[in-house]
C-alpha angles and dihedrals in degrees: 000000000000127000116218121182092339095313140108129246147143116269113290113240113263111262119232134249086264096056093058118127121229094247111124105237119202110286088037091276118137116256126234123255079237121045110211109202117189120206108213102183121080103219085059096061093088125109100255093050088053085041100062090039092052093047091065097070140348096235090060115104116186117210123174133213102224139200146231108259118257083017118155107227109131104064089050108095118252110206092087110074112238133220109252129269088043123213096265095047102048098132091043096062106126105027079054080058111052087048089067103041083061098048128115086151122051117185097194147180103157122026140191130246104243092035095147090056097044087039101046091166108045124129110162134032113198093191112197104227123048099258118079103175088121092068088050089054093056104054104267109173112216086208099066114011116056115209124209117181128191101260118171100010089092085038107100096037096058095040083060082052087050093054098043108051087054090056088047095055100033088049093051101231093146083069087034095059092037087059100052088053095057082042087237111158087215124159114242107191112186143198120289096246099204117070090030108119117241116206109199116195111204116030104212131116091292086049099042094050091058095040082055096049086039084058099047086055098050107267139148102234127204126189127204119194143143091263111044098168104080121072117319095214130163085022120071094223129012127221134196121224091259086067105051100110089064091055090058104051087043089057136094093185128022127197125189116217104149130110135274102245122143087262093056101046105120082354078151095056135154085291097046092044085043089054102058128092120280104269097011122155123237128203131194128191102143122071126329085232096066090076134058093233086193096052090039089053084053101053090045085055102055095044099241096108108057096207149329131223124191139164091188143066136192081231106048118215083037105238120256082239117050120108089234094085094060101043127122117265095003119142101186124178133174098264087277099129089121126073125240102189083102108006111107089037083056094048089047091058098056094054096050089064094035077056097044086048093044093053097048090042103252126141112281122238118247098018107187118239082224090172090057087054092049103257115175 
């Protein structure tokens, strides 16, 4: 279904090459005389989200890809493409379809596997959470499709998960709260938070709000990314990826906060783990990928690794069954370190001006460096 002008219709046919208007698109492809944007996300399908859309510019259409009610989407992962329909969209299926076939904008969480066939005329995926390996998965070409991604909206709030979560490891509440339900009166003396070292690997708007949070606590913070030359705020010191494994013996506490890209997968690996201090923490809100959870329950197990914190797994739900949920010194929770009071009305907020920009031919904000994560 596409809404035009406030009303409701079935998808307009795709124009042709001919019917182009002279308007430079991003990637220096001509724009259409209509602009199809397709809402991905099924809490913005709602009028006052296409209303604001459609009020930008009168070439803009808005279509949805809509789900089945009392469908379960949002708790599936969304970093593996689906078949579409998708499970959760089976009675859907053609109006899903024609949405795509309209679409040069694609506003996405989940996507399915053969996107660029089913979305001819697509041009630009503005994706709503900072990782965008799923595009690459499903065939994405960086010639011909841009990809912007919401880094930074989910930023502060994680970097408050971060925090606490440390506090929460290094003050001991987790013996605290076991004691008061065995009514024992037991004295839980933590770790002194300021003057521990931080080591933050990935640098971008999800590392750098935890480095800055870090700071304000009194830690030494240091930052890991590809360029390690520029100005290391709001670390102390900056590191590049050759010298990772010197972060993290020189920290007390590490956070991952880097992408999933073929170069980062177990980046944390039996070495790495190896490398780190004696009782060190490790925290992971990135991608499950990006640690060897074999090597990480080893290293549990044998007491050189203090604890582990991670909000995400290689296997996402983690399954009843693995051996990850019973291990010592584990704080697992369901990749829910962001906050979500706000978040889609953020994210939407920053589309609406990437649209505005788009329509009138501006750069775009958040432009994926789509070469760097290994897009075809």
């Amino acid at each position: 279904m596409v809404v035009r002008n406030g009303k409701c219709g079935a998808a307009p046919p795709v124009r042709t090459a001919a019917r182009r208007s002279t308007i430079a698109g991003v990637n220096g492809a001509d724009r259409h005389e209509r602009i199809g944007i397709c809402l991905g996300v099924p809490p913005l399908l709602g009028p006052a989200y296409r209303e604001r859309l459609l009020g930008l510019d009168p070439r803009i259409e808005v279509a949805g890809l809509p789900v089945d009610a009392g469908a379960d989407w949002a708790s599936i992962a969304a970093g593996e493409p689906h078949d579409e329909p998708p499970p959760w969209a089976t009675s859907v299926a053609e109006e899903r379809r024609a949405a795509l076939a309209s679409a040069e904008v694609l506003l996405a969480f989940h996507v399915p596997k053969e996107l660029m066939r089913l979305a001819p005329r697509l041009r630009w995926i503005q994706c709503i959470g900072a990782g965008v390996e799923q595009l690459a998965k499903a065939g994405v070409p960086r010639a011909r499709v841009v990809v912007t991604n919401a880094s930074g909206v989910s930023a502060g709030s994680m970097a408050e998960w971060v925090i606490g979560r440390l506090l929460q490891v290094w003050k001991r509440f987790r013996e605290a709260d076991e004691h008061q339900r065995a009514r024992a009166f037991v004295r839980t003396y933590g770790r002194t938070f300021a003057g521990s070292t931080l080591g933050v690997v990935g640098m971008g708007a999800i590392g750098s709000a935890v480095a800055e949070r870090g700071r304000a606590l009194g830690l030494r913070v240091l930052g890991l990314r590809r360029s390690a030359a520029a100005d290391p705020a709001p670390a102390h010191e900056l590191f590049a990826p050759a010298r990772l494994h010197e972060l993290l013996a020189r920290s007390d506490a590490v956070v991952i906060a880097a992408p999933e890209t073929p170069e980062t997968r177990h980046l944390i690996d039996a070495a790495a783990l190896a490398a780190m201090q004696p009782g060190a923490v490790l925290v992971n809100v990135a991608r499950g990928a990006l640690v060897d959870e074999a090597a990480l329950a080893q290293a549990l197990r044998s007491g050189r690794l203090g604890a582990a914190v991670l909000d995400v797994f290689e296997q996402e739900p983690l399954p009843r069954e693995s051996p990850l949920w019973e291990l010592p010194g584990l704080y697992a929770s369901a990749h829910s370190s962001v906050s979500v009071d706000r978040y889609l009305d953020d994210v939407f907020d920053l589309f609406v001006d990437n649209v505005a920009r788009y329509a009138s031919g501006k750069p775009l904000r958040n432009r994926v460096d789509m070469e760097a994560l290994g897009f075809p």
